[in-house]
N, C-alpha and C positions, 0 to 999 in steps of 0.2 A: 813786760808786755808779751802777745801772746807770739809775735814775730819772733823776740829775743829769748821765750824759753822754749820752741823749737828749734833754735839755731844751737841753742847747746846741746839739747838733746839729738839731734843727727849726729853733731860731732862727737859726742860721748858715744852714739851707735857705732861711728866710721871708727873710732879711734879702738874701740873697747870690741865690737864683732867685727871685726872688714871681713869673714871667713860667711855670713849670715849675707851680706851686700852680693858676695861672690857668688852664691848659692842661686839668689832669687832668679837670676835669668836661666840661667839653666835649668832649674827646676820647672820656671814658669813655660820653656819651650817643649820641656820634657810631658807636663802632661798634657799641653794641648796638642802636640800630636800622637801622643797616645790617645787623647778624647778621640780627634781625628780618625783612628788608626781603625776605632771602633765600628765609627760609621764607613768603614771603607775608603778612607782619604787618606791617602800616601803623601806626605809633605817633606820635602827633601831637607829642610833644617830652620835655622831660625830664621835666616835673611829673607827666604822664602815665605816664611809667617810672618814676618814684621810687617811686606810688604803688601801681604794679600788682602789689605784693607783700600789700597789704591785699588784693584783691580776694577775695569768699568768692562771690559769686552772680555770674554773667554771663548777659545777657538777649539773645535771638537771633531776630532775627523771621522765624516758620517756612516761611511760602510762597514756593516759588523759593529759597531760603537753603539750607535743611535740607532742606525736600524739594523731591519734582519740578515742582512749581507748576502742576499739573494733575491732574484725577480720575483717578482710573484704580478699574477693577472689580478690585477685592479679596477679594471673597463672593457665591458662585453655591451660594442655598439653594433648591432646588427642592423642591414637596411632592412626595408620597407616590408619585402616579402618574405626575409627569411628570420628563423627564431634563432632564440639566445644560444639552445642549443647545439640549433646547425652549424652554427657559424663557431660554436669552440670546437666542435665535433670534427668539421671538416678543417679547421688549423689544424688542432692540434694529430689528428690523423696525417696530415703533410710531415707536421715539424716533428714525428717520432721517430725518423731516421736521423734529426739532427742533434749535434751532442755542443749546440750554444745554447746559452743559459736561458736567453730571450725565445727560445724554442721547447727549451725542457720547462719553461714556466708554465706556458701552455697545458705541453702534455701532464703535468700535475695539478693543474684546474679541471683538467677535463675528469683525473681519475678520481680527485674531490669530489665532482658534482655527479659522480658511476654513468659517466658515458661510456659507452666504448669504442672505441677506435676502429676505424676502417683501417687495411689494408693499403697501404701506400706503396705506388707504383716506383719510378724512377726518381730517386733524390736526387738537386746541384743548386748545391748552394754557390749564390753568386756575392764574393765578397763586396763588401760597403754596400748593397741594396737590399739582400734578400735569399728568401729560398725557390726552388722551384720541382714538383711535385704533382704525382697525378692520384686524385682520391675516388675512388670510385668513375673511374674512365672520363673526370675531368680533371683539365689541367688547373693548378692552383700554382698560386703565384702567392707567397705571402712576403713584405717588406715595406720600403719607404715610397716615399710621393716619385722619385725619382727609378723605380722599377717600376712602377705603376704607368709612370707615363712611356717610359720602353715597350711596354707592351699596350698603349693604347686605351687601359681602364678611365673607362671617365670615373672623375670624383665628386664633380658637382659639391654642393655643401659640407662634404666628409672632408673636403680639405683645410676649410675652419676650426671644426670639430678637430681634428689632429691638431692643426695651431694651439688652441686652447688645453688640448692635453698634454703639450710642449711643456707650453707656459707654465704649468701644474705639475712638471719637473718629472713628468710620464714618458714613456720613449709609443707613441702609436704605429701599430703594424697598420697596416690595409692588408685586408685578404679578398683577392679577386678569383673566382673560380671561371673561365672560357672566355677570359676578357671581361667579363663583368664582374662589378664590386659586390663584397658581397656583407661585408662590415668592418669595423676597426677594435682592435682586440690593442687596450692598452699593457703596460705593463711597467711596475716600478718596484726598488729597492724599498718596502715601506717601514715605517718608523716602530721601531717595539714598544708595549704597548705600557713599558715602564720610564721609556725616556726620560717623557714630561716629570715624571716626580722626582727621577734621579739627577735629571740637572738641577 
């Protein structure tokens, strides 16, 4: 039968090659990570590859990895009366004295789009809220809903708007210039634009 003349034949393999038996796993680990190795996949040995057919979740740490590991201006919401702009013009004219990232974003949106910068008076930055800056003989105030309300800015509907840019994993400045708002300049680590195909 054909059970009984495979059962010899293994044992004539085991008996007559065990050096051929020995071989096949290591061999068989040896070129799949070497296939691996090709497309850029470091696989640390065979326990590793045996396993990696369970795998259901895989966990990627995202700054510099997945994305650009840097801010970058994502959302230029200006109010009612003022342009797109004004409103990077006179941020990022504030935040050119400032050496945080969520500041130097700015000023390199603003030198992408060839504005140029106003002169900026006294810089203080006030930690966990914000900066504080005078552009052109107004006071500017750029930061979160909680220095806004320090100095009295109403927000009226801009403070949705910033909710929803939360939620969308955005960090939203306010920038008020004499107590008045003047728009919300988002900004985020954003995704490289190879990610998707490399996961």
């Amino acid at each position: 039968t054909l059970t009984f003349a495979l059962t010899i034949f293994i044992a004539v393999l085991v008996i007559a090659c065990p050096c051929a038996l020995g071989l096949a796993t290591p061999t068989a680990i040896m070129v799949a990570t070497g296939k691996g190795a090709e497309y850029g996949i470091l696989i640390k040995g065979g326990e590793a590859l045996e396993r990696a057919h369970q795998i259901q979740t895989v966990v990627l740490d995202k700054t510099g990895t997945i994305t650009m590991g840097r801010p970058t201006v994502t959302d230029i919401l200006p109010a009612a009366d003022v342009s797109r702009e004004q409103l990077l013009q006179m941020a990022a004219s504030a935040e050119n004295g400032s050496e945080h990232p969520l500041g130097q974003a700015m000023v390199r949106q603003a030198s992408e789009d060839s504005l140029s910068l106003l002169p900026p008076g006294e810089f203080i930055a006030l930690p966990g809220r914000g900066i504080q800056s005078s552009v052109n003989g107004a006071v500017v105030h750029i930061g979160n809903q909680k220095l806004m309300q320090e100095h009295g800015v109403p927000l009226e509907s801009a403070g949705l708007q910033a909710e929803q840019l939360s939620s969308d994993g955005k960090t939203p400045m306010f920038v008020a210039a004499d107590g008045r708002l003047q728009g919300i300049i988002a900004v985020a680590d954003v995704v490289k634009p190879d990610s998707a195909e490399a996961i």
